[in-house]
BAKETI-74134 format. One record per residue (C-alpha): x, y, z. Coordinates in pm, 1 decimal, padded with zeros to 6 digits. Layout:
N
     east    north       up
        X        Y        Z
...
//
This chain:
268
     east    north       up
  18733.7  21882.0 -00738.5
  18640.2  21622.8 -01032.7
  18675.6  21250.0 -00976.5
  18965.0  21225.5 -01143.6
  19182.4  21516.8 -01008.6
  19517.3  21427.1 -00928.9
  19519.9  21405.7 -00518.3
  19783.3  21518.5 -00309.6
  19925.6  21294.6 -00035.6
  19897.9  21441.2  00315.0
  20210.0  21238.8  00459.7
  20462.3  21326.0  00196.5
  20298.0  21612.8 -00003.7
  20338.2  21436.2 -00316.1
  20065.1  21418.3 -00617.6
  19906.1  21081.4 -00620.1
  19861.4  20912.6 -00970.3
  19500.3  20798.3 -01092.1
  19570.4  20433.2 -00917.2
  19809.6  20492.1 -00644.9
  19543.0  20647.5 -00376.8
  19488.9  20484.9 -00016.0
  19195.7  20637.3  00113.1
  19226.3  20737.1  00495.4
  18978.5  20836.4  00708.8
  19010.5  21179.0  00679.9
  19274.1  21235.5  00398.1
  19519.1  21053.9  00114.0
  19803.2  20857.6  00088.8
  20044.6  20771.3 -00152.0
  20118.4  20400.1 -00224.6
  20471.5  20475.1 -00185.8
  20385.2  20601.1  00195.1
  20182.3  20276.1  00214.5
  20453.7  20056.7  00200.1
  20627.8  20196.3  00466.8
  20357.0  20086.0  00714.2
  20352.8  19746.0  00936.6
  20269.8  19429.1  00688.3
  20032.6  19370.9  00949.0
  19814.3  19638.3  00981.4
  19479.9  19631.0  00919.2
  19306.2  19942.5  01028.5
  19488.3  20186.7  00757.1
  19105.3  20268.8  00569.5
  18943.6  20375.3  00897.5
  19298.1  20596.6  01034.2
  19316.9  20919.0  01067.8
  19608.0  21139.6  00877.5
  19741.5  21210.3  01247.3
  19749.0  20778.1  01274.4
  19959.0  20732.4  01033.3
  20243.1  20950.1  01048.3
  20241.2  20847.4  01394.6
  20299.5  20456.9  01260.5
  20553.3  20590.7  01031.1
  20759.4  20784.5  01322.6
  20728.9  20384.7  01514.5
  20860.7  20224.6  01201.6
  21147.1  20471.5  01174.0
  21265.3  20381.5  01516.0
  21148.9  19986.4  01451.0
  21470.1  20034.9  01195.6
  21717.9  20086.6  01496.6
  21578.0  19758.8  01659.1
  21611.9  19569.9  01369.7
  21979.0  19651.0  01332.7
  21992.1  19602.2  01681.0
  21799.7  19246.5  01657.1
  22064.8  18917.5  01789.0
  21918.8  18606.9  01664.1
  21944.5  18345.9  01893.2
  21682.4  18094.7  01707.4
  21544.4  18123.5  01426.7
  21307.5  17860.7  01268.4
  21208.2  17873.5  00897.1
  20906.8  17817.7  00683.8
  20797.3  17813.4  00313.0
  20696.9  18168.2  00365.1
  20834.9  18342.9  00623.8
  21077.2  18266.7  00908.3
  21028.5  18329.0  01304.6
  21393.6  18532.5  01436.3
  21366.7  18512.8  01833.1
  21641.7  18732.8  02031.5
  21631.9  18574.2  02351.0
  21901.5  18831.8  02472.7
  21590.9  19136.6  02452.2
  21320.5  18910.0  02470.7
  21154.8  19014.4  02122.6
  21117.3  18824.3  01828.3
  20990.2  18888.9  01468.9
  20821.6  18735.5  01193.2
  20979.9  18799.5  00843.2
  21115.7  18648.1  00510.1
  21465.1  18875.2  00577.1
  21593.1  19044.0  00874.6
  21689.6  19381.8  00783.6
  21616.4  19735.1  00729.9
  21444.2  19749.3  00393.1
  21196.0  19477.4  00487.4
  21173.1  19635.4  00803.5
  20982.8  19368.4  00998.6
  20819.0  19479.8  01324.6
  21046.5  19362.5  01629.6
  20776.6  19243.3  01927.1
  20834.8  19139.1  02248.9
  20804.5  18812.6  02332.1
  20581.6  18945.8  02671.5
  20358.1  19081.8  02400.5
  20198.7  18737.8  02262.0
  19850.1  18634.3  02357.1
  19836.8  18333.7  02187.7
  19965.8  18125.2  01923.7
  19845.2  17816.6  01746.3
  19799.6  17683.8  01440.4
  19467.2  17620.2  01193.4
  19482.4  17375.8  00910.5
  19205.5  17365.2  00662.3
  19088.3  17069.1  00567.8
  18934.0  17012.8  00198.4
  18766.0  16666.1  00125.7
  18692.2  16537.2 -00168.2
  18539.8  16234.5 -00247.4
  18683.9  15955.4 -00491.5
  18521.6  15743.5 -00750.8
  18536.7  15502.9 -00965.2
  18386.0  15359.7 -01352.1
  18096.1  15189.8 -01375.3
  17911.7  15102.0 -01697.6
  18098.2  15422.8 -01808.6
  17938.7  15623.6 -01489.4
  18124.1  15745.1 -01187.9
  18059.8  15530.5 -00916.2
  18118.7  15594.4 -00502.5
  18258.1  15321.8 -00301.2
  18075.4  15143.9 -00052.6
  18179.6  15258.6  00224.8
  18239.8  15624.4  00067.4
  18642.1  15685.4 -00010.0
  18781.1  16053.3  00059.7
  19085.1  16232.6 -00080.7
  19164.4  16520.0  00180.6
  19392.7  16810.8  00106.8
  19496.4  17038.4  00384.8
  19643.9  17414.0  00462.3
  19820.7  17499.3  00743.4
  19806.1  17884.5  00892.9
  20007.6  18013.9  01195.3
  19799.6  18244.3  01413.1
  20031.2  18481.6  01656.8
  19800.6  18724.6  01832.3
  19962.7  18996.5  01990.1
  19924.9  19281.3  02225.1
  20083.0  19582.2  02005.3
  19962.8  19978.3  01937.8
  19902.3  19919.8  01585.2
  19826.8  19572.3  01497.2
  19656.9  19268.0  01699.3
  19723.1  18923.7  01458.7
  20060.0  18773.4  01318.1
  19941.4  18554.2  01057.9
  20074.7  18355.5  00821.4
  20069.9  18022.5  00584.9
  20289.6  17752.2  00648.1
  20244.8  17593.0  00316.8
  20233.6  17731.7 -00022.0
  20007.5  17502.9 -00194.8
  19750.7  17234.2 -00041.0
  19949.9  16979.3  00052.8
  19774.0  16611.4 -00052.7
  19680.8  16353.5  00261.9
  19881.4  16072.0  00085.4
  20259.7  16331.4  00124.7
  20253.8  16193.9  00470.3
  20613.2  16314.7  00495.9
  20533.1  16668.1  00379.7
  20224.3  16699.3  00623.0
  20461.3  16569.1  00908.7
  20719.6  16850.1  00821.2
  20478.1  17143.2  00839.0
  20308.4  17012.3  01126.0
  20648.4  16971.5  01311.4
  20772.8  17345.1  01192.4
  20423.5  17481.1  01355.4
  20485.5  17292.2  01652.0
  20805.7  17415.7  01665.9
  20743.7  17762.8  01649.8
  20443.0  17728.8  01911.5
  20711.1  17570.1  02158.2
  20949.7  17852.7  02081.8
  20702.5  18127.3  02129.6
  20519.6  17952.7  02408.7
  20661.2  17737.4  02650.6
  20406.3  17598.4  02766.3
  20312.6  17407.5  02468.1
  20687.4  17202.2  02448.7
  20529.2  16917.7  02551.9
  20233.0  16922.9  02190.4
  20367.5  16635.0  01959.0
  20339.6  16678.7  01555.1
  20000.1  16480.0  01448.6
  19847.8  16474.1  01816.7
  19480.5  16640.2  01786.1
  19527.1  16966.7  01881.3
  19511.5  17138.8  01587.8
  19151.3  17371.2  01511.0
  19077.0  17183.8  01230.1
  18862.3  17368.4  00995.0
  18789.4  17623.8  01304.4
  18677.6  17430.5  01505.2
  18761.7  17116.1  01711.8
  18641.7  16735.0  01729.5
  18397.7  16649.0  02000.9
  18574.7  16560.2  02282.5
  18919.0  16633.9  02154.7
  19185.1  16866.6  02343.1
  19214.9  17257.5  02240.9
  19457.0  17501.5  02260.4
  19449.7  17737.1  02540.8
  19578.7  18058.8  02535.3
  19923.4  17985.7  02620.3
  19941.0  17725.0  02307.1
  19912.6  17476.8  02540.3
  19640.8  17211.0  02594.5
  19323.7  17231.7  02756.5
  19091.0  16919.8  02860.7
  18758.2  16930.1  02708.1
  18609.4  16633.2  02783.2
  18889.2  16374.3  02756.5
  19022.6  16200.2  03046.7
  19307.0  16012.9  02899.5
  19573.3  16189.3  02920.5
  19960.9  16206.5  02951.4
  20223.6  16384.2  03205.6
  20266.7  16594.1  02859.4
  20001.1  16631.4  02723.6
  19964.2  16317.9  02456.4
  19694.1  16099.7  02456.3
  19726.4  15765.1  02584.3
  19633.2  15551.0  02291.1
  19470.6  15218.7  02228.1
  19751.4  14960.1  02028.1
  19555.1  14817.7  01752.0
  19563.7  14995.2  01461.6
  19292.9  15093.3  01241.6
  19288.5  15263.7  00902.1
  19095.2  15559.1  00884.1
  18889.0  15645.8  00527.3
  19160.7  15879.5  00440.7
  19420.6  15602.0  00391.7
  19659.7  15668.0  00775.0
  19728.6  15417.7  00988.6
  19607.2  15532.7  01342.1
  19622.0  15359.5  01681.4
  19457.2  15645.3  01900.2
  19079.9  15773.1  01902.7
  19106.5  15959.6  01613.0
  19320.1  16043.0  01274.3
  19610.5  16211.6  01307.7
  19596.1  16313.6  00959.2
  19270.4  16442.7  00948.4
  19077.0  16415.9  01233.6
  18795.4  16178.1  01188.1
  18725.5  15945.2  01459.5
  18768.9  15620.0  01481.2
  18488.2  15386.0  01363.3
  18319.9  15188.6  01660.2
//
């Protein structure tokens, strides 16, 4: 067979065009096939033929739970929205509830964890000098920032829920816009997590960059918070804060231990 024979696919038994193969581990598949699988599956290069007609018999029946899907919350996002059906105890995560889009219905029983990331880009500002740029003394940083919901689940055919909060890097000076998205995440980690209703919007437990400030609360696997290292702590889980204020290099006004913008700590 030459490289560019027309292959057939082994789910539907239809001939595959020059661009529309999916490679599988041990056969083809149409792209039309391949949109019938879970948005959030990963694995489909390294399944076998068997896998995935398997994964399309589960989404054929996911159909029946979607039409069957109450929604008793539902919180929404810039990119997709979280449906909850407290009634079954699933929820999904999709930009419409029905049967074309399909979206996988999981059970609430099924999360591992949930939290949210937020990527932090810094920048630093100048200014003219005898026509050269110039840093400020001390240096000046413009910070942009991404936020990304993380939902890991315990499911046959995919593991991680993920998905961006924003659509574009939102500035550090749209206070109001990084207060919304961080009050939507927090939301939907309350929702999905109980344990975490007592996180506040701007409070430090957010993995910035992937990782955490020294000494500053994480997320546990419940959403919640976990002490690593700080002692000052709340009945829910805030941080008991100093009252003078201090500006941080980023331009917010802070009165805790560190930024609630960004994360830097504040200056001895």
């Amino acid at each position: 067979m030459g490289l560019f024979d027309k292959k057939i696919c082994d789910i539907c038994g239809e001939k595959i065009g020059l661009l529309g193969n999916r490679k599988l581990d041990d056969g083809n598949l149409c792209k039309d096939c391949a949109k019938k699988l879970s948005p959030w599956f990963e694995e489909r290069r390294h399944s076998t033929v068997e896998d995935i007609k398997r994964q399309l018999e589960y989404r054929e029946k996911n159909k029946k739970a979607v039409m069957d899907f109450c929604i008793t919350r539902q919180i929404n996002t810039r990119n997709y929205n979280v449906f909850i059906d407290d009634n079954k105890g699933n929820f999904t995560v999709a930009r419409k509830l029905d049967v074309n889009e399909n979206p996988d219905i999981v059970p609430l029983s099924a999360i591992v964890q949930c939290r949210v990331d937020v990527d932090q880009q810094q920048q630093e500002e100048t200014y003219t000098k005898d026509g050269e740029n110039v840093s400020y003394q001390p240096p000046v940083y413009k910070y942009e920032f991404d936020y990304t919901m993380r939902i890991k689940v315990r499911t046959q055919w995919f593991d991680d829920m993920d998905f961006r909060l924003n659509t574009f890097s939102i500035s550090s000076d749209k206070r109001r816009e990084l207060m919304e998205v961080e009050q939507t995440a927090y939301q939907i980690i309350a929702a999905l997590t109980p344990n975490a209703a007592g996180m506040q919007p701007g409070m430090p437990g957010m993995n910035m960059n992937g990782g955490m400030q020294p000494g500053m609360p994480g997320m546990n696997m419940n959403g919640g918070m976990q002490q690593t290292g700080m002692s000052e702590t709340n009945m829910t889980g805030g941080m008991q804060q100093n009252n003078s204020s201090w500006k941080c290099q980023c331009g917010a006004e802070n009165t805790g231990k560190f930024c609630e913008y960004c994360g830097q700590p504040r200056p001895f």
